[in-house]
C-alpha positions as CSV (number, residue, x, y, z in Angstrom):
1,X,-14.6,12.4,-6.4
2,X,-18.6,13.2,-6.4
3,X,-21.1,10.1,-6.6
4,X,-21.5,10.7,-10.3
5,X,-19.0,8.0,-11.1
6,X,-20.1,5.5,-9.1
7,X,-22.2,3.2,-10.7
8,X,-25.3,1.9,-10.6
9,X,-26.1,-1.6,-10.2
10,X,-27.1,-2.1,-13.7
11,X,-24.0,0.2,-15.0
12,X,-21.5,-1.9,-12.8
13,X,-23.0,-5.3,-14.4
14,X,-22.8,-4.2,-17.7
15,X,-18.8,-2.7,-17.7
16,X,-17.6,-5.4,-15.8
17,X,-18.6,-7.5,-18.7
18,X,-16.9,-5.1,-20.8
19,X,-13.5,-4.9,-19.0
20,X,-10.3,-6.7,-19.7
21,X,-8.7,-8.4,-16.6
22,X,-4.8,-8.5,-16.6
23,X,-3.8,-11.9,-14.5
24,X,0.1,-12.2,-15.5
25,X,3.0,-10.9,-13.8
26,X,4.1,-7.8,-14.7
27,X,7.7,-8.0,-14.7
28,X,10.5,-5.4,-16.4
29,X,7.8,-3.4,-18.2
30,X,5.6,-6.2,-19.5
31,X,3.2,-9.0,-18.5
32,X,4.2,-12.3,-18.7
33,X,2.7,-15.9,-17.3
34,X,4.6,-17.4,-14.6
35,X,7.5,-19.6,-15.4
36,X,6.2,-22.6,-14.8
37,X,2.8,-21.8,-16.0
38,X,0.9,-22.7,-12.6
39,X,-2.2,-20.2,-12.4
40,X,-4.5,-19.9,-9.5
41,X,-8.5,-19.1,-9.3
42,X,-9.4,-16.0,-7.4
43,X,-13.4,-15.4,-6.4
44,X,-15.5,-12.8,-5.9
45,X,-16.4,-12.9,-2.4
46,X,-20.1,-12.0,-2.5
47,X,-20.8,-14.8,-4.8
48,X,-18.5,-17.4,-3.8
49,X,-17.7,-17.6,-7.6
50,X,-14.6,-17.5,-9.5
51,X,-13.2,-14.6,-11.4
52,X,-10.5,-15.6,-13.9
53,X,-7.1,-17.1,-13.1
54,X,-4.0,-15.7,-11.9
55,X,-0.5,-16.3,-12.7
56,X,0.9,-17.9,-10.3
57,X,4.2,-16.9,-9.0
58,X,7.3,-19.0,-7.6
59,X,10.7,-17.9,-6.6
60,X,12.3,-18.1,-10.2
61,X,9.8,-15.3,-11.0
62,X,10.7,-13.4,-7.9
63,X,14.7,-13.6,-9.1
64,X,13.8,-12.6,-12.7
65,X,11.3,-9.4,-10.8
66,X,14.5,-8.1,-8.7
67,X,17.0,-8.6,-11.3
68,X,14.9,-6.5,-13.5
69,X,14.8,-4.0,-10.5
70,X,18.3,-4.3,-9.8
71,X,19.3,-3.5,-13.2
72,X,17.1,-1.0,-13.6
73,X,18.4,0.9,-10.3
74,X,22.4,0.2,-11.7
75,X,21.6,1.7,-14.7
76,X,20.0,5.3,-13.2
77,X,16.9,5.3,-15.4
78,X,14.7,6.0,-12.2
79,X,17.1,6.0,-9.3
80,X,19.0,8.5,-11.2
81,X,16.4,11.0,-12.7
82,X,16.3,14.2,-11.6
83,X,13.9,15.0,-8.8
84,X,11.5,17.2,-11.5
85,X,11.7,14.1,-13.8
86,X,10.1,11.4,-11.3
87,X,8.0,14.0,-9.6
88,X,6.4,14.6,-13.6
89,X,6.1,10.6,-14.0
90,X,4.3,9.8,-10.8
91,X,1.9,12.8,-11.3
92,X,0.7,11.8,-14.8
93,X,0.4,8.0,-13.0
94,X,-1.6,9.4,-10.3
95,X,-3.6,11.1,-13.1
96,X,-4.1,8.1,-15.1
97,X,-5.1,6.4,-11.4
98,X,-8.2,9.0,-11.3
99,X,-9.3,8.8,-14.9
100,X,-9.8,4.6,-14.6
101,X,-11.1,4.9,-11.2
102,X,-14.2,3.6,-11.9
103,X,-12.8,1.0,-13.5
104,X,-10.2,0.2,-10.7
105,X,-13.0,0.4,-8.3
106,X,-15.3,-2.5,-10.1
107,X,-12.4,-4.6,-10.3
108,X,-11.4,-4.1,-6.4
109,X,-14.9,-4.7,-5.8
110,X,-15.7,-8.0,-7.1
111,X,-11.9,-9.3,-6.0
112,X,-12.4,-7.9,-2.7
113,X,-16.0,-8.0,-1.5
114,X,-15.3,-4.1,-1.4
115,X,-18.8,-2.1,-1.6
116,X,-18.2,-0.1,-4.9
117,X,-19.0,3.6,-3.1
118,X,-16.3,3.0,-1.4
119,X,-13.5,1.2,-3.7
120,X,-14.6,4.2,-6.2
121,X,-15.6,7.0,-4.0
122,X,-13.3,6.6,-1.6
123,X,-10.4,3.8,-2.2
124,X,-9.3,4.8,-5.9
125,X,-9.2,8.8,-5.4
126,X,-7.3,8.1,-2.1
127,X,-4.7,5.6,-4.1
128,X,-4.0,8.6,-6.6
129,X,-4.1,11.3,-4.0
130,X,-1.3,8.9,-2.0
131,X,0.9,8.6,-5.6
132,X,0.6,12.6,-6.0
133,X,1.1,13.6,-2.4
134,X,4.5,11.9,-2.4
135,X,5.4,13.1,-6.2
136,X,5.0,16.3,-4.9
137,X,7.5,16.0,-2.0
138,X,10.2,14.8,-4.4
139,X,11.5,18.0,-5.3
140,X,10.8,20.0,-1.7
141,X,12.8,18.1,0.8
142,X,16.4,19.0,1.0
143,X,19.6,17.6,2.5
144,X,21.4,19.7,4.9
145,X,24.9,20.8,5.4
146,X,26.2,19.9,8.9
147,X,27.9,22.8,11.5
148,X,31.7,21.6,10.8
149,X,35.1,23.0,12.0
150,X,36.6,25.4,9.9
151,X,38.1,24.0,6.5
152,X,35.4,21.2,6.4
153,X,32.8,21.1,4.2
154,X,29.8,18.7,5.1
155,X,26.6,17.2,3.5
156,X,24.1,15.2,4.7
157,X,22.4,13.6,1.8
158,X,19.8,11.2,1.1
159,X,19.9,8.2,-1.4
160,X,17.6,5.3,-2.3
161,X,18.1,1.7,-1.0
162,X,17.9,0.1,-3.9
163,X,15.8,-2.9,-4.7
164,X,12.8,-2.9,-2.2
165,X,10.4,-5.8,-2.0
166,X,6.9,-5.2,-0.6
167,X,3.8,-7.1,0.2
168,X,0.8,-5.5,1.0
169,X,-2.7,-6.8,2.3
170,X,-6.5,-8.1,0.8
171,X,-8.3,-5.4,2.4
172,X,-7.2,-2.3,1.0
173,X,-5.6,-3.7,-2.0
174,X,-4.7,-1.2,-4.3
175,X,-4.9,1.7,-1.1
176,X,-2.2,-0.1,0.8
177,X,0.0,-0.7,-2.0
178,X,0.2,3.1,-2.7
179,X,1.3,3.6,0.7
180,X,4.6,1.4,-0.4
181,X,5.2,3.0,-4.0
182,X,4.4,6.6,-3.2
183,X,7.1,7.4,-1.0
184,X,9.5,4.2,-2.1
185,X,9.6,5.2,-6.3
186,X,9.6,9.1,-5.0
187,X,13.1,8.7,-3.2
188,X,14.0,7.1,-6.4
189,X,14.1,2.8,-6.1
190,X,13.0,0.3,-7.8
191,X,10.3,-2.5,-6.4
192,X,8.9,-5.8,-6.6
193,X,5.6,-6.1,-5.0
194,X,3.4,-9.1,-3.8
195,X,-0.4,-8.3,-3.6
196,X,-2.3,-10.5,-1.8
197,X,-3.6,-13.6,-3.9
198,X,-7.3,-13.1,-3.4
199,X,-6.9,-9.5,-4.5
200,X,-4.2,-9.3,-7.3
201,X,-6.3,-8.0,-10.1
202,X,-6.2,-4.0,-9.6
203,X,-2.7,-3.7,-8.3
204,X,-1.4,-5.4,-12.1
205,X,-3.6,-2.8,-13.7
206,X,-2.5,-0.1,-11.4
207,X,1.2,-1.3,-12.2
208,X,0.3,-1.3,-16.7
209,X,-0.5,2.2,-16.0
210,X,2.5,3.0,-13.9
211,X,4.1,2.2,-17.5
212,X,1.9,3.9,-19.1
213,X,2.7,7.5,-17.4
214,X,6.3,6.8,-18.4
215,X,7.4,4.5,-15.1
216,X,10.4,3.2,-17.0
217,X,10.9,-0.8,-17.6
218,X,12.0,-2.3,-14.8
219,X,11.4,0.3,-11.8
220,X,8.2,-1.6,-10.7
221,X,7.4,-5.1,-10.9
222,X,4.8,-6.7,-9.5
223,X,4.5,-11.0,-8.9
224,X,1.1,-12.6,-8.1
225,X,1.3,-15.9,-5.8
226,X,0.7,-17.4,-2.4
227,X,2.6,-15.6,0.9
228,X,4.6,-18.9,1.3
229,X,6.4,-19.2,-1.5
230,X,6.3,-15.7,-3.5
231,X,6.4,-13.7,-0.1
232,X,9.3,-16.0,1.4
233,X,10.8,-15.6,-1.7
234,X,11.0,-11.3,-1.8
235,X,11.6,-11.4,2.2
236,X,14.7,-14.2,1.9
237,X,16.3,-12.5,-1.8
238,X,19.9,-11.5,-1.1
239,X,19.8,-8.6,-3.6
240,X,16.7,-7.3,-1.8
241,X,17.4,-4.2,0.2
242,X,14.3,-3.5,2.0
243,X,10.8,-5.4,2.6
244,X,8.1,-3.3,3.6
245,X,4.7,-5.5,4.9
246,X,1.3,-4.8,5.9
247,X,0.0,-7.5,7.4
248,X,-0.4,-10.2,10.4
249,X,2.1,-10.0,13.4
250,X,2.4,-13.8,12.8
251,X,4.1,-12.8,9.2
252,X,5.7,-9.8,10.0
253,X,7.9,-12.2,12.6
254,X,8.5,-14.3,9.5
255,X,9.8,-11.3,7.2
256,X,12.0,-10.9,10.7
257,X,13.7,-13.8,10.4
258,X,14.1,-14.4,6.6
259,X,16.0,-10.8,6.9
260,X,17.8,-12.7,9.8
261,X,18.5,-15.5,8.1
262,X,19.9,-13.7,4.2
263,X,21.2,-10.5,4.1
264,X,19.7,-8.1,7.1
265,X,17.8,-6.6,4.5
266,X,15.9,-3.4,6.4
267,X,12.3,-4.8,7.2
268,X,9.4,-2.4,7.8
269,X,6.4,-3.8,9.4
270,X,2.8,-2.4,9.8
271,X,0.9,-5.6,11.7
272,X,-2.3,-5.8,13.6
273,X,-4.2,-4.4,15.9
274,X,-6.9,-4.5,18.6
275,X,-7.5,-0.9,19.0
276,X,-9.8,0.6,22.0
277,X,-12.2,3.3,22.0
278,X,-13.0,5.1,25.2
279,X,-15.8,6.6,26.6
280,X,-15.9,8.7,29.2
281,X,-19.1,10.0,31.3
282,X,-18.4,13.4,30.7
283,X,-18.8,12.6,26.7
284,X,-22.3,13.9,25.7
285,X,-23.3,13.2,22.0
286,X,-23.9,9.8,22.2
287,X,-25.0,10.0,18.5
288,X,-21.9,11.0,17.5
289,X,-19.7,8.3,19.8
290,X,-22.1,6.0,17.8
291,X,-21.4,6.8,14.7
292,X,-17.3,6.6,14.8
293,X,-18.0,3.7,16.7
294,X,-19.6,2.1,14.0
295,X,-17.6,3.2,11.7
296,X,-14.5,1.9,13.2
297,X,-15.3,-1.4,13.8
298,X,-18.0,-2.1,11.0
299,X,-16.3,-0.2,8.3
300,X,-14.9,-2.4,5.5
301,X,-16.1,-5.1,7.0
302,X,-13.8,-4.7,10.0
303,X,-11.2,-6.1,7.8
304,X,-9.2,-3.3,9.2
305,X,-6.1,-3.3,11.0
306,X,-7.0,-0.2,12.6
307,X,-10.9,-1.7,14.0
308,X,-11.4,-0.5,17.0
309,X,-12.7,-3.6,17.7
310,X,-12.7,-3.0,22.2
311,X,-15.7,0.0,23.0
312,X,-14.2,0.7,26.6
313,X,-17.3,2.7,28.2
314,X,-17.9,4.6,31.5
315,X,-20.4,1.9,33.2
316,X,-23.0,5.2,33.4
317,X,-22.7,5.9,30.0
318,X,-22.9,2.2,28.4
319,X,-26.6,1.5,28.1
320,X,-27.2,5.2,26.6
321,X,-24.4,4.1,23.9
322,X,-25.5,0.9,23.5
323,X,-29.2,2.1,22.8
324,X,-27.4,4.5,19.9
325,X,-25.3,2.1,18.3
326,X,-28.0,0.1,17.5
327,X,-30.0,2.5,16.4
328,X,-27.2,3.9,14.1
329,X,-26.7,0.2,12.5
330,X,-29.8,1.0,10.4
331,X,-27.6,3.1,8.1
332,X,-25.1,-0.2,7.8
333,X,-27.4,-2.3,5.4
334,X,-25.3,-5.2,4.2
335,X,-25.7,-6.6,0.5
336,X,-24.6,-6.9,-3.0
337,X,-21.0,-4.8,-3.0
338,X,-22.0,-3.7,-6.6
339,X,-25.2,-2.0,-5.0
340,X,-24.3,1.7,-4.1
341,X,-26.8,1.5,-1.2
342,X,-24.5,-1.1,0.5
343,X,-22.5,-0.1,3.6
344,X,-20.8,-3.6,4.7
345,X,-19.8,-6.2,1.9
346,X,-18.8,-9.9,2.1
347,X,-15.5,-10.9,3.9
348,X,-12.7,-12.2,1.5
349,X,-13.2,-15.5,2.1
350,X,-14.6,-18.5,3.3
351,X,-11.7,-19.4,5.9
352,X,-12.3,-15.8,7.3
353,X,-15.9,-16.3,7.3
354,X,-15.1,-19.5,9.4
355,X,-12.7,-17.5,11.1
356,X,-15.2,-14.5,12.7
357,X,-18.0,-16.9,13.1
358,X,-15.9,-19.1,15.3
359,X,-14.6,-16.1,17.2
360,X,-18.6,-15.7,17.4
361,X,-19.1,-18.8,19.3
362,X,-15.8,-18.0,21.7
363,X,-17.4,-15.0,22.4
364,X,-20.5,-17.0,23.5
365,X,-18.6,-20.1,25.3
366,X,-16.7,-16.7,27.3
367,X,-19.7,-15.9,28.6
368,X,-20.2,-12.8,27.2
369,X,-23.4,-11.6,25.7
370,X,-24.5,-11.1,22.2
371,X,-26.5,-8.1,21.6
372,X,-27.1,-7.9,18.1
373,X,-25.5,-10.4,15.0
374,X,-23.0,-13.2,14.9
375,X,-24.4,-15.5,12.1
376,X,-23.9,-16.0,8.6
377,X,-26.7,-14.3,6.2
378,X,-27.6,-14.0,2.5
379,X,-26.1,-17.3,2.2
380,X,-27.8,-17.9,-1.1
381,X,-25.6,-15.8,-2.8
382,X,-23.2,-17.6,-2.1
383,X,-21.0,-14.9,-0.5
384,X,-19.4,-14.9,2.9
385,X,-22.1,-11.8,4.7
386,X,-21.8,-11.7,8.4
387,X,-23.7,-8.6,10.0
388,X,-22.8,-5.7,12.3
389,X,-21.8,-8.3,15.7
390,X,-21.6,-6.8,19.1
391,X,-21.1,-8.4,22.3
392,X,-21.6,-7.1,25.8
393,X,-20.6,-7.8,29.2
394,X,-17.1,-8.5,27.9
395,X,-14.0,-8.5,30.6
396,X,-10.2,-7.6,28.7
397,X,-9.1,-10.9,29.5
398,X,-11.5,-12.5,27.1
399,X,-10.1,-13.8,23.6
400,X,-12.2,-11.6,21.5
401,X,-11.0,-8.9,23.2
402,X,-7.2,-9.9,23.6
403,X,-7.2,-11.4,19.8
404,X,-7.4,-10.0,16.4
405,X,-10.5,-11.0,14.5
406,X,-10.7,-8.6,11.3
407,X,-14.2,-8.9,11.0
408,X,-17.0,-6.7,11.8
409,X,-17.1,-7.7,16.1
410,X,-17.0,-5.1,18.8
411,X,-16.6,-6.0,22.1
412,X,-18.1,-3.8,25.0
413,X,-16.3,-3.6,28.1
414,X,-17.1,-1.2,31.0
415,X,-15.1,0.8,33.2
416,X,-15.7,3.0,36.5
417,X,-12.5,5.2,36.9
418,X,-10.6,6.8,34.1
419,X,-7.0,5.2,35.1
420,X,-9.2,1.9,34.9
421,X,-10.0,2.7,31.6
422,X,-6.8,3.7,30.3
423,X,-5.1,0.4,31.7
424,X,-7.9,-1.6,30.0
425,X,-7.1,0.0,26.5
426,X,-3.2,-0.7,26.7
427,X,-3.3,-4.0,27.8
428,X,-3.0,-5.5,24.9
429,X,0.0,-6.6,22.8
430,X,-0.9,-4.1,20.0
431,X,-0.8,-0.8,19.6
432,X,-2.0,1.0,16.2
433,X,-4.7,2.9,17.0
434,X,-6.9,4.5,19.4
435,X,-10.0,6.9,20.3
436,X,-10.7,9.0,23.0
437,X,-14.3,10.2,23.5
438,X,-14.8,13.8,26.3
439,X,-16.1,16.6,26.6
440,X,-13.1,18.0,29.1
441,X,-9.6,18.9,27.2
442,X,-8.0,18.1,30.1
443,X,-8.9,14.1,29.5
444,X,-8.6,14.5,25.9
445,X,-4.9,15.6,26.9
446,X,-3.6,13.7,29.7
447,X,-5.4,10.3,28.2
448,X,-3.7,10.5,24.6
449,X,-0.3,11.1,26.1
450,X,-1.1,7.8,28.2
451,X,-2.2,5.5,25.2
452,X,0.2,3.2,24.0
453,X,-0.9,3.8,20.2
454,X,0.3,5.0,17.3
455,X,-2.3,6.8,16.2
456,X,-5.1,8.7,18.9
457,X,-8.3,9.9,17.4
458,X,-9.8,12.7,19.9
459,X,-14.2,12.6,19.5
460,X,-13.4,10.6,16.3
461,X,-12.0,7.4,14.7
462,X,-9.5,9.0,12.7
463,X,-6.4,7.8,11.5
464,X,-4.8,10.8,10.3
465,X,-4.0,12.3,6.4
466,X,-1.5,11.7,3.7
467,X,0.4,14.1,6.2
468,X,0.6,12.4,9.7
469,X,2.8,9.2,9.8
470,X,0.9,5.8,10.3
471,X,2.3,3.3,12.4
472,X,1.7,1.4,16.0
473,X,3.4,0.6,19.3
474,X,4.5,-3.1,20.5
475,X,3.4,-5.6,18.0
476,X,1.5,-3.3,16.0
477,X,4.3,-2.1,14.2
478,X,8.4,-2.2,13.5
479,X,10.8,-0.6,12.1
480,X,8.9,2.8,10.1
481,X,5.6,3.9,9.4
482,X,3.1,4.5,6.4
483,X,2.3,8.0,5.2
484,X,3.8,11.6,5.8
485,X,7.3,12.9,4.7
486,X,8.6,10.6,7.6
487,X,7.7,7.8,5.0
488,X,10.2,8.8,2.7
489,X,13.4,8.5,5.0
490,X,13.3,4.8,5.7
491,X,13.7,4.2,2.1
492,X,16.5,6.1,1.7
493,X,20.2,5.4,3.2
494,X,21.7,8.5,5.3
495,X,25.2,9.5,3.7
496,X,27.5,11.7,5.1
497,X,30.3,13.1,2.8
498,X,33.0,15.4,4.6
499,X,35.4,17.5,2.1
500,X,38.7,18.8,3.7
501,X,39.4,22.0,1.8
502,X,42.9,22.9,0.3
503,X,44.5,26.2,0.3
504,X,44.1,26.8,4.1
């Protein structure tokens, strides 16, 4: 994707006046209002104002979603199709992804608070490259034939679940809703998915093309509304399979016990995170550990589930980091999201505003010490700004170093010994991420193996490719991971079929 089609300012004013939002459900191949015609207003986040109106889903529109999906599965249109077929479908859909990128990207952008170079440069190429990666494993991964006695033929074979409902995040709207559909519509079900309501608008776009590449009516369905009726809806629906959620631990518990409480549905659950960094005194490029730093904390806003949010440093390395981070925050200007010179956006709303600042002034009443940020800016815009926030002289036990913010916070804690710093970083009741900054291999080695995290970046902030499974430890995650051919075998069932020959 090359900077060409991101647009200008002036360019991104202009098309958005131009473009055509879709705000119904899209349900068995076509949109359609809710069914009791309740809509809700979603805002753009840098200006505080509203967008359009949504449909607003209940749980008759969830039943009439996974009936579609269920009929659709019965009848083999999708679940059914040879392996060639789908793989050709979900190509062309990942094709048609890239050629409206820029106009996927405005729309993420002013629904999300997004800055447009990255909902176009980076969030919309990666959302097709997700769609393709998986299309292409469709027709390369094999069953196997097991080592029976003599007289016995047996397969091991893979088949799709069925119905599966997912619900998937604000922050990387359309991003985290191809890490559902890519490997779930590869293996051949059908699914009803629940954006979040402040970002709905690219994922029913997203879902019009699907239909467009030849997705056929039924196989995806997608049903706009609040978590606590439309989400309780999908993760309590009898005839729903599988729910696969990115999202809080608090919900991911609830999508634990509707499962309970129906049909033991499968649940898959991605959740949060409060992921450490380490530095270590025999790490040199301090303008490098800066820059993933920054990057993994102020990136998107922090709205990340990944933000490594604790900067665990060797005490005789911290003021020589310290003295780099802030000097790399001049390349993190924060602003309009439509302006291509932007590097940190507005948070999604104005409860999460309410919610970082007031971790702000925990931080504070802790005792620990604020070094740069931690108040509300360009306020007359009307969006929800808060700047690159870093506090020092933090201890693990504090809250903003124990609880999740998803905002742009980093908390610096220090360390003398590298066992100290290791037990610092996995004490915690998450484990999604981590990163490990040395110069010696040995560290790089022994301390990864130690981390209690799903992911370990070594001298980066990384969390892998479309070919390294994505998933945490403890309350980070449960049940399956994002990403990578792994991906595709929780949303299949296991089948084994054992043929007794005759004639012996």
């Amino acid at each position: 994707m090359t900077d060409t089609l991101i647009p200008d300012r002036e360019q991104a004013t202009t098309e958005l006046e131009g473009l055509r939002l879709r705000t119904d459900l899209f349900i068995d191949g076509d949109f359609r209002p809710a069914r009791d015609g309740r809509r809700f207003v979603t805002e753009n986040p840098a200006t505080g104002q509203s967008i359009t109106e949504v449909a607003e889903g209940g749980a008759a529109d969830v039943d009439a979603a996974v009936a579609a999906a269920r009929t659709a599965f019965d009848r083999g249109v999708w679940s059914r199709m040879d392996p060639g077929g789908r793989k050709r479908v979900l190509m062309a859909w990942a094709d048609l992804i890239d050629a409206n990128a820029r106009e996927l990207g405005l729309v993420e952008t002013i629904d999300a608070g997004k800055p447009i170079s990255d909902t176009v440069g980076l969030d919309m190429p990666e959302t097709a490259a997700c769609i393709r990666w998986h299309a292409e494993a469709i027709d390369k991964l094999y069953g196997q034939v097991a080592p029976s006695p003599d007289g016995v033929v047996a397969t091991i074979t893979r088949e799709p679940v069925g119905v599966v409902g997912a619900v998937v995040p604000w922050n990387y709207p359309a991003q985290m809703a191809a890490w559902k559909l890519g490997p779930a519509l590869a293996t051949g079900n059908s699914v009803v998915i629940k954006p979040a309501s402040a970002t709905s608008l690219s994922l029913l776009r997203i879902a019009e093309l699907g239909t467009a590449a030849g997705i056929p009516d039924g196989v995806l369905n997608v049903v706009t509304g609040p978590g606590d009726t439309v989400g309780a809806a999908i993760g309590r629906h009898p005839d729903v399979d599988l729910v696969a959620f990115t999202g809080s631990t608090e919900v991911g518990r609830r999508f634990l016990a509707w499962s309970a409480e129906s049909n033991l549905k499968r649940v898959l659950l991605e959740l949060g995170g409060k992921s450490p960094q380490i530095v270590f005194a025999d790490a040199t490029d301090m303008a490098n550990v800066a820059s993933n730093a920054a990057v993994a904390i102020f990136w998107n806003m922090g709205e990340n589930c990944s933000a490594g949010s604790r900067l665990i440093v060797h005490r005789s390395k911290k003021d020589e980091l310290l003295e780099a981070l802030q000097a790399e925050l001049a390349a993190w200007p924060v602003g309009d999201p439509l302006d291509p010179a932007t590097k940190i956006g507005a948070l999604i709303s104005s409860q999460q505003l309410d919610r970082v600042l007031g971790y702000v002034e925990v931080g504070r009443s802790e005792g620990a010490r604020l070094v740069t940020g931690g108040e509300r800016i360009l306020e007359e815009t009307g969006g929800y700004f808060v700047p690159p926030t870093i506090f020092d002289g933090v201890r693990n036990d504090m809250r903003i170093a124990q609880e999740e913010i998803f905002g742009p916070v980093l908390s610096v804690i220090e360390f003398d010994a590298e066992e100290e710093g290791v037990a610092i970083a996995n004490d915690t009741a998450y484990g999604l991420a981590a990163s490990i900054y040395t110069d010696d291999l040995n560290v790089a080695h022994r301390v990864s193996r130690e981390l209690r995290a799903g992911t370990v970046g070594v001298n980066a902030y990384a969390e892998g490719d479309m070919t390294t499974p994505f998933g945490g430890y403890k309350q980070s995650g449960f049940g399956g991971h994002d990403k990578s051919v792994h991906a595709h075998d929780q949303y299949t069932e296991l089948k084994t079929t054992w043929i007794v020959l005759k004639g012996r």
